[in-house]
C-alpha positions in Angstrom: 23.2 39.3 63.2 23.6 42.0 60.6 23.8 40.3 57.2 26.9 41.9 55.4 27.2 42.3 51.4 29.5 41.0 49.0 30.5 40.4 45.6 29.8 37.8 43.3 33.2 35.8 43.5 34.0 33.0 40.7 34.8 29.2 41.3 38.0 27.7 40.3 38.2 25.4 37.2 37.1 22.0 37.3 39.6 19.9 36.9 39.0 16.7 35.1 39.6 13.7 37.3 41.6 10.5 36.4 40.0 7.8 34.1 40.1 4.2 34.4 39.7 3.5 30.4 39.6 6.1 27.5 36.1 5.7 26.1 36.4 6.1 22.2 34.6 4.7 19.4 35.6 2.4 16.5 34.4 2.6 13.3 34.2 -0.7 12.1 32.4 -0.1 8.6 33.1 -2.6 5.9 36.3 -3.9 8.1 37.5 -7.5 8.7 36.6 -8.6 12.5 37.8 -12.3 13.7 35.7 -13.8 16.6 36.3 -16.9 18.1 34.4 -18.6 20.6 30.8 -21.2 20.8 29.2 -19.9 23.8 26.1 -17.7 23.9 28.2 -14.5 24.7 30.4 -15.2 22.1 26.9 -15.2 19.7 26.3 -11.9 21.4 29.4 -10.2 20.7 29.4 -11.3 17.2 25.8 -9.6 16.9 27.2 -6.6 18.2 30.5 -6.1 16.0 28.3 -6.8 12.6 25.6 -4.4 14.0 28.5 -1.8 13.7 28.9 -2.8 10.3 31.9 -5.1 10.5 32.3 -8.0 8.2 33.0 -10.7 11.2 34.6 -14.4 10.6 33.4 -16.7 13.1 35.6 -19.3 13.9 33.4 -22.3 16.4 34.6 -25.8 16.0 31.1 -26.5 17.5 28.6 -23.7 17.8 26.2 -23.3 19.9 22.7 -22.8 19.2 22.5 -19.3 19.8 25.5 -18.5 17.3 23.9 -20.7 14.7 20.4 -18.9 15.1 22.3 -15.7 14.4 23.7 -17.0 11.5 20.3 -18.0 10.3 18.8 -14.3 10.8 21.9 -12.1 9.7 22.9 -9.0 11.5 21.4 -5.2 11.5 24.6 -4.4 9.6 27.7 -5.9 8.2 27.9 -9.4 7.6 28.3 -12.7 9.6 30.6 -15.7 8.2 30.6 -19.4 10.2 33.6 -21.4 9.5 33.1 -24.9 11.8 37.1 -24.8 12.8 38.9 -23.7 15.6 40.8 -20.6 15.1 44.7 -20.7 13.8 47.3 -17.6 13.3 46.4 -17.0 9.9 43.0 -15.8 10.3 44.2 -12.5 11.6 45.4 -11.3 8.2 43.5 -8.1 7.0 41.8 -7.8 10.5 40.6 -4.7 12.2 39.6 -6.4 16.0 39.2 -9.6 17.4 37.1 -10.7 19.9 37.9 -14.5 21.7 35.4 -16.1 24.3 37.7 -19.2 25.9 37.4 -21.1 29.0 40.6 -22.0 29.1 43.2 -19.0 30.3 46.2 -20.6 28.0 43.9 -20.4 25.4 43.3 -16.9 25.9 47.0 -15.8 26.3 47.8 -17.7 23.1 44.5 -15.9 21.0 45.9 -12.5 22.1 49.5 -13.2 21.5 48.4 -14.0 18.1 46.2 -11.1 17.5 49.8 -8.6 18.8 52.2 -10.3 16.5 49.9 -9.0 14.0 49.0 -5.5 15.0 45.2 -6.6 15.8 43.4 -5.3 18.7 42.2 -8.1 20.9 39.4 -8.3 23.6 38.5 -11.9 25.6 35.8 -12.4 27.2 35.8 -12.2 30.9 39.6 -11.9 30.8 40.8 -8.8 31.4 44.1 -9.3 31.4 44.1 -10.4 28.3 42.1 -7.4 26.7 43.5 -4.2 24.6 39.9 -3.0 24.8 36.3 -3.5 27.1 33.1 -3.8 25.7 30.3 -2.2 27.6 27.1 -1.5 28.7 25.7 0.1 25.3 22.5 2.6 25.1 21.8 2.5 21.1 19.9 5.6 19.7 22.3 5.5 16.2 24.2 7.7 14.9 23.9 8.6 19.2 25.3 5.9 21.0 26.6 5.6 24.4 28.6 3.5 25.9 29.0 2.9 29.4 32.1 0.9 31.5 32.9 0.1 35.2 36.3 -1.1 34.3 35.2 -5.1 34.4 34.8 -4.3 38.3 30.8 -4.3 38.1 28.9 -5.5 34.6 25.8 -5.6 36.3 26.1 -2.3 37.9 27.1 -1.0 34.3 23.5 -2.9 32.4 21.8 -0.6 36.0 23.1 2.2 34.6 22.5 1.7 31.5 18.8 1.1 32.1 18.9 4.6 34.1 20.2 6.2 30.9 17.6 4.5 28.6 14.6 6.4 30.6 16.4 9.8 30.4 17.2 9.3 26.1 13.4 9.8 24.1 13.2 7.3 21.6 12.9 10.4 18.7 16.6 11.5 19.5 17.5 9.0 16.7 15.9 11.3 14.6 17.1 14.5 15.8 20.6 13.2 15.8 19.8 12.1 11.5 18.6 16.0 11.5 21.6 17.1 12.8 23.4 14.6 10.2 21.4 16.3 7.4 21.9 20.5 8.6 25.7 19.9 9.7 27.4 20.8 6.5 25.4 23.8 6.1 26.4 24.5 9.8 29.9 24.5 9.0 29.8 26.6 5.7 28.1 29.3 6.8 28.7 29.6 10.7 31.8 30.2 12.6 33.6 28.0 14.5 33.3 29.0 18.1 30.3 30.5 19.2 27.8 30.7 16.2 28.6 26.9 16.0 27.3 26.4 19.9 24.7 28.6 19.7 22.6 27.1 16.9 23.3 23.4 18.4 22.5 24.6 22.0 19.2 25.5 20.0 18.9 22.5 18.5 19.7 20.4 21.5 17.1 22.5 23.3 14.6 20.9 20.5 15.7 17.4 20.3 14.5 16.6 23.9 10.8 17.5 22.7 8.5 16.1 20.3 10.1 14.7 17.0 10.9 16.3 14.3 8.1 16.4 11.3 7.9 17.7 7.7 8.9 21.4 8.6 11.5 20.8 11.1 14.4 21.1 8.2 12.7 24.7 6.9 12.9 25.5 10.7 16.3 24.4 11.1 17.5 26.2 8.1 16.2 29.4 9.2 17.7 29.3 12.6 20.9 28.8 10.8 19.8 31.8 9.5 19.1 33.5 12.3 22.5 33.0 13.9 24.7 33.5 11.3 22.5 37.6 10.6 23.3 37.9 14.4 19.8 37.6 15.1 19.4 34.6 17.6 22.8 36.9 19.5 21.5 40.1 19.7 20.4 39.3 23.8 20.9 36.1 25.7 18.9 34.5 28.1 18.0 33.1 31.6 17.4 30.7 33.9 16.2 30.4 37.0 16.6 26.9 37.9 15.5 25.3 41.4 18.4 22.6 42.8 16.3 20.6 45.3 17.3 20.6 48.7 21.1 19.1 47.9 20.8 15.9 46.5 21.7 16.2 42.8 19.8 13.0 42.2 16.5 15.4 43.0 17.3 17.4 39.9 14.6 17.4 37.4 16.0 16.3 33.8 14.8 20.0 32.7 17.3 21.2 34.9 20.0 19.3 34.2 19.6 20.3 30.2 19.9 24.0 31.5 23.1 23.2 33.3 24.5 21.3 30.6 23.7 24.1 28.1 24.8 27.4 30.4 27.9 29.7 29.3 27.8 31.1 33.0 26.1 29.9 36.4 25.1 31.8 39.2 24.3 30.0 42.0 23.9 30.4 45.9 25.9 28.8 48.6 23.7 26.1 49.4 23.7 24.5 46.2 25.6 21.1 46.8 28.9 20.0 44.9 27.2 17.2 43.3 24.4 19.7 41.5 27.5 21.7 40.5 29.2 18.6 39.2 26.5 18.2 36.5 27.4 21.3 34.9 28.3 22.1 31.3 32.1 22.0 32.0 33.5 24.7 30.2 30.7 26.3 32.2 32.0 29.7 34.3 30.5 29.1 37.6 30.2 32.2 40.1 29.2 32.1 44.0 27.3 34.8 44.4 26.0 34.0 48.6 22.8 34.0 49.8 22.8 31.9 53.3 21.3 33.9 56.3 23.1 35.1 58.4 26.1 35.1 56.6 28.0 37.6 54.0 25.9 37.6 51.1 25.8 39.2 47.3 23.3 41.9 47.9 19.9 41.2 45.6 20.6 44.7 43.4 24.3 43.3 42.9 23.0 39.8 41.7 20.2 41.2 39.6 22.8 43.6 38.0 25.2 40.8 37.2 22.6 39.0 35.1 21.5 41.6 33.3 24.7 42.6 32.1 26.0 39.2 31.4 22.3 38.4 29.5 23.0 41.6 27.3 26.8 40.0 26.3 24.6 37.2 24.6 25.5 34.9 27.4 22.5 31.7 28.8 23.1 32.5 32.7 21.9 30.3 34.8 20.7 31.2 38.3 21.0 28.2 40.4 19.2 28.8 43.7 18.5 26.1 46.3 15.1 24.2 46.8 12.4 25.6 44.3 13.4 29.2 42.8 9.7 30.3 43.5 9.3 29.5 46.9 11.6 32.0 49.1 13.6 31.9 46.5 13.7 35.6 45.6 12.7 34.5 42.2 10.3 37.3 41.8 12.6 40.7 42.2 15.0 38.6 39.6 12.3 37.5 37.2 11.0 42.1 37.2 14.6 43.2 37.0 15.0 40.6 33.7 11.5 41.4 32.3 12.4 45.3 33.0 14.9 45.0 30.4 13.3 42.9 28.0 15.4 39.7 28.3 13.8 36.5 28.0 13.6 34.0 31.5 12.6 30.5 31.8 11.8 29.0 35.1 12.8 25.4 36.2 11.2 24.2 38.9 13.0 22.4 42.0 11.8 19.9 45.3 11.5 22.7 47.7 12.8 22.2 51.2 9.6 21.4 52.9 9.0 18.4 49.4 12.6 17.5 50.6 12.2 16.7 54.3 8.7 15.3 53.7 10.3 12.3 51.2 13.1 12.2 53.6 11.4 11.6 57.1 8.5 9.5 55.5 5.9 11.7 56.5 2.7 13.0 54.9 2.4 17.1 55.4 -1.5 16.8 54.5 -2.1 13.4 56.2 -5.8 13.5 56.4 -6.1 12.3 59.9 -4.3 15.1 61.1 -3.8 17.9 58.5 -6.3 19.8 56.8 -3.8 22.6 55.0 -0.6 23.3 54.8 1.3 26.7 55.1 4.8 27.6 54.0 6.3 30.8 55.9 9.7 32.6 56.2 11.1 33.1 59.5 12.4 36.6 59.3 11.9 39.6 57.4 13.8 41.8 54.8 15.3 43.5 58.1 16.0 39.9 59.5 13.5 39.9 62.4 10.7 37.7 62.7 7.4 38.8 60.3 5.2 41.5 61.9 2.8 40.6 58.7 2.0 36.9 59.5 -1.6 36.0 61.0 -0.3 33.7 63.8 -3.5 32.5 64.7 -4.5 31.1 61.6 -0.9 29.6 61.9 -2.0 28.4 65.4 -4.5 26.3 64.0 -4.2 22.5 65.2 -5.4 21.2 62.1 -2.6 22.9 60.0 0.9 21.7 58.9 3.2 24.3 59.4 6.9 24.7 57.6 9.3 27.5 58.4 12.0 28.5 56.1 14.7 30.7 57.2 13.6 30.1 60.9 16.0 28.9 63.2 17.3 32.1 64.4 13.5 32.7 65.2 12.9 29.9 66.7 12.0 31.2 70.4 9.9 34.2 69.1 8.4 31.7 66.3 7.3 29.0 69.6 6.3 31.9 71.6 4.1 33.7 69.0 2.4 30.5 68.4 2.0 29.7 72.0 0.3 33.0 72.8 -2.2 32.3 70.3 -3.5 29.4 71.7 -1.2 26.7 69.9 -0.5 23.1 72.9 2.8 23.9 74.2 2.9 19.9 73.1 2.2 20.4 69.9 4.5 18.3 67.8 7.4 19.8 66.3 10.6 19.4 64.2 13.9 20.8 62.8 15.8 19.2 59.9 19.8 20.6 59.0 20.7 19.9 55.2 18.1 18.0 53.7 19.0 14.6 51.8 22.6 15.5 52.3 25.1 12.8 53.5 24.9 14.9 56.8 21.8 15.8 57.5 20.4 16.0 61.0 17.1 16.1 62.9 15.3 17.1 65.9 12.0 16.0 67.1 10.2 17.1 70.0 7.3 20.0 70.7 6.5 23.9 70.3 7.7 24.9 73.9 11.2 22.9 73.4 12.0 24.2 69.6 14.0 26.9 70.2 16.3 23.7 72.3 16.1 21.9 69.8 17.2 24.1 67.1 20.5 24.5 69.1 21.5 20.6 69.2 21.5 20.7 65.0 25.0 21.7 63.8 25.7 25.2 63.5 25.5 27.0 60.0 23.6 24.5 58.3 20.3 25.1 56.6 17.8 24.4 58.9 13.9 23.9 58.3 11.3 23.8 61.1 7.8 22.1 60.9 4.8 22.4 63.3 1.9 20.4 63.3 0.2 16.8 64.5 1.7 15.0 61.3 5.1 15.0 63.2 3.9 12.9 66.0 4.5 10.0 64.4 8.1 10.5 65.4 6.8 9.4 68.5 5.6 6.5 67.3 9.3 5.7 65.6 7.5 5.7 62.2 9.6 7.9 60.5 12.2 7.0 58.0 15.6 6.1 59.4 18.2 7.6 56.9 19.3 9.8 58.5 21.1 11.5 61.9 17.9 11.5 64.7 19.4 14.1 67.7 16.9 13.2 70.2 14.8 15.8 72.0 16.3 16.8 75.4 
């Protein structure tokens, strides 16, 4: 099938979906806060308004032994006050929040109808219907702190989450984030809102996920400040080339998902997955520029021109390409054109396809009882026909893993090359359609049925083939089932 060009084309805007609760955040500095409650939780929450500095009254007719060993140690912050009484209506006098842990739902009712007749915002514990406000899952890396909610529906899920966040937050981001405390007014005097402003804290950003910041990192901030206000750090922009994985966007690599967050336009191919797209920098312009075989595609010379010219408008592009950018990727003509003009190109690595539907299936490409090497190949050629180039009887070896990319319209000439150079016609083989996606698909069975086989897997998805004695433990039902198995005919 002739492969026709096109133009890149741009993606609508994403729209911001509904949310359950606002997330904001209360400053609670030197301000009255009223808890009222005896119960470890109560204890907690009473840790965690004085830690933001409040100055919180604790009302506990009988408190337990956690809230008396807080009392003992103090707080981070703020202050802590017992009084050994219930709670009445004129303790909310001068108060910012209150917080109430009850068993008793009356109770509840009456502590927030209390807390409304005089303007207070109220929360009780475990009581939503009783709350003007959530607490949540918190990840604390001050003056950054996150705060995470599930809308009361899942508190455990929201602590799971909150753990996930912890690994992807260095400890020394407290310190960048006092850095950015100590530069930020000479940000706003001397740069412009709007552009200058993002630029230098992209740049700082990019630093504050690396080592910490040490006795010349405020020189070195100052002259980047510098450098951006002269024009300087603008005079050419940037790329790119970041590798998606095979779909999942939980495959990303955190490098990657800094460079989407930080990218003032994305190219990326059609493969690339919703869910990668999703983690974008929002105000992000996102542009489809093809690539799937046989299908209309953005013709290389169009793409590379498109990054040039939006690199020399000062812009970070991003070219988002499925799988790993260096492996089929095209990531070579890209990275000469770039280099040709003396712009600046990073590459982020990805899971290539054949990582991808390894991890997926369970199996070991370079199991040592029946691989030796491992060879990745392309299916076709620039002129979309299978390789004249390729040395099919090393490929024919039956001690090598084979993966083909791009190869399911090959597929018969792929089987009989191999075949005719000495490769069993039972020879373990298999195709995979869109790798750790919802829908992916798979087909097991040997050399002489592939081309078959490739037929059953739904039409227009990315398909990968592999070769080699490592895929006869399908046989065996040893490979991991999550996913679609179409059977061999």
């Amino acid at each position: 099938m002739r492969t026709v060009s096109r133009k890149p084309s741009e993606a609508g805007p994403n729209r911001l979906e509904a949310l359950a609760k606002l997330p904001v955040f209360f400053d609670l500095k030197g301000k009255r806060a009223v808890l009222a409650g005896n119960s470890a939780g109560a204890a907690w929450k009473a840790e965690l308004l004085a830690a933001a500095g409040a100055s919180v009254e604790v009302y506990a007719h009988e408190p337990s032994e956690d809230m008396l060993a807080l009392i003992a140690r103090g707080a981070a912050s703020g202050s802590l006050t017992l009084h050994h009484r219930p709670w009445s209506i004129s303790v909310f006098s001068g108060t910012a929040i209150a917080v109430g842990d009850f068993e008793d739902a009356a109770e509840a009712k009456a502590f927030r109808c209390a807390a409304k007749a005089a303007g207070v915002p109220v929360n009780t514990v475990d009581k939503p219907e009783t709350c003007d406000f959530l607490f949540g899952s918190i990840v604390n890396r001050s003056p950054i702190v996150i705060g995470i909610s599930t809308d009361g529906a899942a508190p455990i899920l929201g602590q799971a989450v909150r753990r996930r966040v912890e690994t992807l937050l260095p400890p020394t981001l407290a310190e960048w984030a006092a850095k950015a405390r100590e530069v930020r007014d000479a940000v706003m005097e001397r740069l412009s809102a709007g552009a200058q402003r993002r630029s230098f804290w992209e740049r700082f950003s990019d630093r504050a996920f690396g080592a910490a910041p040490d006795a010349r990192t405020s020189d070195e901030l100052m002259g980047l400040i510098a450098s951006v206000e002269s024009g300087l750090a603008e005079s050419t922009g940037r790329v790119t080339l970041v590798g998606a994985g095979p779909g999942d966007p939980e495959l990303l690599t955190l490098k990657a998902v800094r460079a989407l967050q930080s990218a003032d336009v994305i190219l990326f191919d059609d493969l690339v997955s919703d869910g990668v797209l999703e983690l974008a920098r929002r105000e992000a312009k996102r542009m489809m520029v093809g690539k799937r075989g046989a299908r209309e595609s953005c013709s290389q010379s169009d793409i590379n021109a498109l990054m040039l010219k939006l690199a020399k408008q000062g812009k970070h592009v991003v070219r988002l390409k499925s799988g790993d950018p260096m492996v089929f990727g095209r990531a070579g003509e890209e990275i000469d054109a770039l280099k040709a003009e003396g712009l600046p190109v990073i590459v982020v690595p990805g899971i290539t396809s054949a990582q991808g539907a390894a991890a997926s299936l369970g199996i070991s490409l370079t199991h040592r009882d029946h691989a030796q090497s491992l060879t990745l190949m392309t299916g076709h050629s620039r002129k979309g026909e299978l390789p004249t180039t390729i040395d099919w009887a090393r490929v024919a070896n039956g001690h090598t893993t084979t993966i083909i990319y791009m190869g399911a319209r090959m597929a018969d000439g792929i089987s009989a090359a191999l075949i005719e150079k000495g490769l069993s016609t039972e020879m373990p083989a298999f195709a995979i359609a869109s790798i750790s996606r919802p829908e992916e698909a798979r087909w097991f069975g040997s050399v002489k049925t592939l081309a078959d086989g490739v037929k059953t897997l739904p039409e227009g998805a990315p398909i990968l083939i592999g070769i080699g004695k490592v895929f006869g433990q399908a046989e065996a039902g040893e490979i991991a089932a999550n996913s679609v198995l179409v059977e061999a005919a």
